[in-house]
N, C-alpha and C positions, 0 to 999 in steps of 0.2 A: 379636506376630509368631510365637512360636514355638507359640502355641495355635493358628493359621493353618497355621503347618506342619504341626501337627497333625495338623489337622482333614483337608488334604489329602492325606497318605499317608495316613492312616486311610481315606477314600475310594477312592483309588487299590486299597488292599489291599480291601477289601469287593465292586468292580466287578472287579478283576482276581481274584479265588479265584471268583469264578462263572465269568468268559470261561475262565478255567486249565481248569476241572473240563469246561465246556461243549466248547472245543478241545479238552482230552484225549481225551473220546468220537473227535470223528470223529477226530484223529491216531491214536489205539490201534486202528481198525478199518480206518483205512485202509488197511493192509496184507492184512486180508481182503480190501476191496474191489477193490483193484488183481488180485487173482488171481481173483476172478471175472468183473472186467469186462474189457472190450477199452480198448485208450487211444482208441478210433471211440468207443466207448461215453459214458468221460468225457469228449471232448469235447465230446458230445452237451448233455449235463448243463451244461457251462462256457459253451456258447453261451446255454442256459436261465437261466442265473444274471445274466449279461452283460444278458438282455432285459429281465429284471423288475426288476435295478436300473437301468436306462435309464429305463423305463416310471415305475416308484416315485417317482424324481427328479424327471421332470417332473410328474406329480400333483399334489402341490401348490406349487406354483409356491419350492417351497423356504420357503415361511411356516413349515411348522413346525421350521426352526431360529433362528425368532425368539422362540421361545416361553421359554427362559428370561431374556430381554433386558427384557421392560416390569416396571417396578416394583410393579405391582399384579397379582394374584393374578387378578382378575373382567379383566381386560384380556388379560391370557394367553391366558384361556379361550375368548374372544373371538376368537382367532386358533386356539384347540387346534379351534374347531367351523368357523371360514371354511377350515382346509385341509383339512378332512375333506369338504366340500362341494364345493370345489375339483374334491377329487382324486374325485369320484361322474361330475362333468361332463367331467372330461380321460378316464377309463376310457370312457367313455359314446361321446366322439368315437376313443379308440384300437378302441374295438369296431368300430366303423364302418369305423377302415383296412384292420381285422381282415378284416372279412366280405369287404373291395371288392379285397382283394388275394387270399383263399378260390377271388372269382369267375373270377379272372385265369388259375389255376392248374387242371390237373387234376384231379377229386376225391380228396386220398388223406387218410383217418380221422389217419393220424400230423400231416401237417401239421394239420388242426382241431383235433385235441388239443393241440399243439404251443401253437398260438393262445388255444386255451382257458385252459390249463394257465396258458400268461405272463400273460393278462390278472385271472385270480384271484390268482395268485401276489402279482402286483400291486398287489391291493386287501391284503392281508394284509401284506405289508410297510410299505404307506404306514401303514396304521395302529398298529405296531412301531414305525417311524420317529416320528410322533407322539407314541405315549407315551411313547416312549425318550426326548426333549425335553423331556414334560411333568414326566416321571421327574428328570432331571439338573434342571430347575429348583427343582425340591422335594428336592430332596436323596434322593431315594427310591432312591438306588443297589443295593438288593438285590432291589428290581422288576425292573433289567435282569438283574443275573445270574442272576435268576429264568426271565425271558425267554428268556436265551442257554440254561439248559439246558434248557430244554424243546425249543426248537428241536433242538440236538443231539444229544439224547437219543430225541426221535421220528422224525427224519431219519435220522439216521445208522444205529437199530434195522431200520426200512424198510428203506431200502437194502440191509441185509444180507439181512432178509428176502427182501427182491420178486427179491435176485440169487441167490438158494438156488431160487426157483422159475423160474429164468430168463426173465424177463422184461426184460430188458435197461434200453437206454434210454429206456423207457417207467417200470420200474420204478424207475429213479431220479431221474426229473422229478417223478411220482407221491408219491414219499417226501419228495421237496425240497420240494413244495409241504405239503404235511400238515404238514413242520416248523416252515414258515411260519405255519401256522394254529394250532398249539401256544402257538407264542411269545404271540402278543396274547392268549393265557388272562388272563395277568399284569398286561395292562392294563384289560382292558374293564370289569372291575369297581368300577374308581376312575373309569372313563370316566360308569359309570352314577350312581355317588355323585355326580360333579365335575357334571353335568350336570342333576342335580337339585336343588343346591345354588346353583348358578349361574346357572338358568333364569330367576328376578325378574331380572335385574340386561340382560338382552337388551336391545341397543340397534345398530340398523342403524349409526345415525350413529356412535358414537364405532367398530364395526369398518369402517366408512370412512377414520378418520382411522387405526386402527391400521396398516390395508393401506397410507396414502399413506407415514405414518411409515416403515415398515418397506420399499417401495419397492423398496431397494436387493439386495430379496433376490432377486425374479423378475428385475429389470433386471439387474444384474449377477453376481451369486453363481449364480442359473439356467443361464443360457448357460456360466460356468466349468465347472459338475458336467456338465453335457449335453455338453459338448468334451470332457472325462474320458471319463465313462461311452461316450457317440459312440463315440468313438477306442476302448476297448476291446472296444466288440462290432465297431466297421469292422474293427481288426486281427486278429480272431477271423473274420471270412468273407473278409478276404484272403491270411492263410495257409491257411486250408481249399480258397478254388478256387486260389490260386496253387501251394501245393506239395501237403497233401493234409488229411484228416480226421486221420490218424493223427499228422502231424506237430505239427498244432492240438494232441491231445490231449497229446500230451507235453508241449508248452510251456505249456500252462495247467497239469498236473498241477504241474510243476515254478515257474510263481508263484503257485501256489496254499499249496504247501509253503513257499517263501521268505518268503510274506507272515505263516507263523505266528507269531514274535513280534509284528508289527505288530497280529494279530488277537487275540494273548492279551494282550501288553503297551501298545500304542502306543493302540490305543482306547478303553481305560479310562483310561491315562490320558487321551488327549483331550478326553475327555466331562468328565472332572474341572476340568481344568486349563480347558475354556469356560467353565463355573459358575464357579470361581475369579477367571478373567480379566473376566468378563465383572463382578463383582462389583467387582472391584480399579476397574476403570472409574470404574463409578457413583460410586465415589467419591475418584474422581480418584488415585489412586497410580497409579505408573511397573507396569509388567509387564514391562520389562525382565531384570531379575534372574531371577524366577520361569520365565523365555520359556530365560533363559542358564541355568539351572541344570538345567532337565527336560531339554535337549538335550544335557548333557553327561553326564547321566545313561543318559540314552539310547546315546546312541556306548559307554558302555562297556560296556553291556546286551549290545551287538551282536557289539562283537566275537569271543566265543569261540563263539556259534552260526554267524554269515556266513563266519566263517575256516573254522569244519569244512569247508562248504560247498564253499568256496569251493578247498580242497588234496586233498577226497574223496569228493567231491558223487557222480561215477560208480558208485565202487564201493558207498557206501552206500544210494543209491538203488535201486543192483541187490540186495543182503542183505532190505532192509525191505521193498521193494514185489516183487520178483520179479527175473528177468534182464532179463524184457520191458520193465522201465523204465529198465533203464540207460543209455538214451539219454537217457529225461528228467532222468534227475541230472546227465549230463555239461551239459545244458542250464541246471540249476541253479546250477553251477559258476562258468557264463560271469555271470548273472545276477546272480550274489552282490554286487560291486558295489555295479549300483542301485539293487535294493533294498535293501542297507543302508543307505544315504543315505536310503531313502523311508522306512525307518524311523524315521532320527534324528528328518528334519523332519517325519514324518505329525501330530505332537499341535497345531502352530501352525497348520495348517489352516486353523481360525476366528481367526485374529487379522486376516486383512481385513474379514469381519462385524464383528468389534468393533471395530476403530480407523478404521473406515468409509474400507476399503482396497482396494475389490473391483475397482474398474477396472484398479488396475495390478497384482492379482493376475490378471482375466483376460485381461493380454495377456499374460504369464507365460506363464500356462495356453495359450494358442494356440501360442505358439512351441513351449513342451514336444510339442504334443500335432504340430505340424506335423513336427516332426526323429522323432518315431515313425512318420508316417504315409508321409513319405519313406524309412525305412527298408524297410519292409514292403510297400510300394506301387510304388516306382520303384523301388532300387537290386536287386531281383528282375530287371529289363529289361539291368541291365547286368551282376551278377553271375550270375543262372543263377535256376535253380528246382529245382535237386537238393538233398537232405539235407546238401550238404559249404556249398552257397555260403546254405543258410538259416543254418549255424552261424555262417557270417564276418558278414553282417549282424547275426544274434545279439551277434555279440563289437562290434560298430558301433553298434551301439545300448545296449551295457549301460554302455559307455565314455563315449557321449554324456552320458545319461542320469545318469548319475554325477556328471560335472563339472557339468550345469546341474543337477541337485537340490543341489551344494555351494556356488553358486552361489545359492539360491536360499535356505540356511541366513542366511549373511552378507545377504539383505537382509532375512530377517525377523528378526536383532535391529537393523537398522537402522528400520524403522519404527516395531519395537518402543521404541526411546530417543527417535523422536521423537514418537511419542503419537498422542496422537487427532485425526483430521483432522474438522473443525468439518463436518456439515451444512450442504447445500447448500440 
């Protein structure tokens, strides 16, 4: 047990000193960035981000986060090449919506860029995503931190770049997507090995049986991510035409910054704690314990960064980023909160994949994702559309939002103590 524990902080620290180092870039610059760009600007960029992980998710139908789940090595692989196939045929018909919605509109070069831009973005994440899975199966945890700094490191260099020659929000979709194409440096080359090595061993029939086996990931875990991700590009184009671009940009600057320990801390560990869990399984021990301890770890991770947040979010945000974002800090303030809560619980995530829990995580996921879309959707009609009645909804929703992710702690060590629900 304790060589176990081990092995897992050990992990933990290896994947989190790359995410550290890889966040640090873009947190150290973005204080550049905020003073060159417009908050129209970055929001530009947050809607860009919101579509290619919408787009990436459904790709491949969610397969490859079953890739550290089969016990054979040539069976993984088996599914690490059905999602990459997949997701050639899903980009192939999103091109199509591409061009059929192109024809709809006016001809303007930003919008086709725009479309361009998302649907490459998109091939280049799915295949991150991939080997990011391939990666945490094999224990090959300093591949991703490898990944994450490339990404960060030629993103976030761009950016400052292409916004010294001003080129706006063009030059930061531009930079986002290159960073994108950085990161799979890391992979492709184990892609070339694993696929050489693994070539005798092709078999149509047993990746039929792996796709039915595994099933439960387009049918259930699919539609959960795509109600997530959904919901955060809908509430990104209905504060843009409800109140305005500028207001979008502040609120996504400000969950973008809230979500930084979730990005340096919470998804390494994550990635760890699947491998782990997903291992403890197989051979039957409780994950309970392991599920109670990372989460109490976490609440106390949070506290003295969400608290800052949370008593001086305004004025910090105006010191670091400019004056011109101190509305997005007072925004951060209200927020602290939720996100705290999304922190505690974001590493349990996979514990419906693995305890074959995904139906009543995604009607979860629907209520969560429906008390957001009422806030930002309706309660607009009856509180206003000005800057004062976006904040009271803000403060309505960071509330809500709070009590059902604590709400949502307390049932994932309850599934957790009662185990694995038997296939169906």
């Amino acid at each position: 047990m304790i060589k176990k524990r081990g092995e897992f902080f050990h992990a933990v620290l290896v994947l989190s000193s790359g995410t550290v180092l890889a966040q640090a870039v873009g947190y150290l610059i973005s204080p550049i960035l905020t003073r060159i760009y417009t908050t129209e600007e970055m929001g530009d960029m947050g809607v860009y981000m919101r579509a290619v992980g919408f787009i990436a998710a459904l790709g491949t139908l969610r397969y490859e986060m079953a890739l550290p789940l089969p016990k054979n090595d040539a069976h993984s692989f088996l599914l690490y090449k059905v999602s990459l196939k997949i997701a050639l045929y899903m980009l192939l018909a999103c091109s199509i919506v591409g061009l059929l919605y192109l024809f709809t509109q006016p001809f303007s070069w930003n919008q086709l860029g725009f479309v361009g831009f998302t649907l490459a973005g998109s091939l280049a994440m799915i295949f991150m995503n991939v080997g990011t899975n391939w990666a945490i199966r094999k224990k090959q945890f300093k591949s991703i931190s490898i990944s994450k700094m490339l990404n960060a490191g030629v993103s976030n260099g761009l950016r400052w770049t292409f916004g010294l020659l001003g080129m706006g929000s063009f030059g930061l979709i531009l930079a986002t997507f290159l960073g994108f194409v950085a990161s799979c440096f890391s992979f492709l080359k184990d892609f070339k090995v694993l696929h050489t090595f693994y070539k005798p061993q092709k078999s149509s029939r047993k990746t039929a049986v792996l796709l039915r086996d595994y099933k439960q990931f387009p049918m259930v875990s699919l539609p959960h991510v795509l109600i997530d991700l959904g919901r955060d590009l809908l509430i990104a184009a209905l504060v843009i035409s409800i109140f305005s671009k500028d207001v979008f940009g502040s609120y996504n600057h400000s969950y973008t910054i809230l979500r930084l320990p979730l990005m340096v801390i919470g998804a390494s560990i994550g990635q760890v704690f699947y491998n782990r869990c997903s291992v403890m399984v197989n051979q039957g021990e409780s994950i309970f314990p392991l599920i109670k301890r990372t989460m109490a770890i976490l609440f106390l991770l949070s506290l003295v960064p969400f608290g800052v947040i949370f008593f001086i979010g305004e004025p910090l945000f105006g010191f670091v980023f400019s004056e011109a974002w101190q509305e997005s800090g007072y925004f951060s303030e209200i927020m602290a909160p939720w996100l705290m809560m999304n922190f505690v619980i974001s590493p349990v995530s996979s514990i419906p994949m693995i305890l074959n829990r995904q139906k009543e995580y995604f009607i979860i996921g629907l209520i969560g994702t429906a008390m957001q879309l009422v806030c930002f959707g309706l309660l607009p009609f009856w509180i206003g559309t000005t800057k004062d009645a976006f904040v009271t909804i803000l403060w309505f929703m960071s509330i809500s939002q709070a009590l059902f992710l604590l709400f949502g702690v307390f049932y994932a060590l309850y599934i957790a103590k009662i185990g694995l629900r038997p296939a169906l």
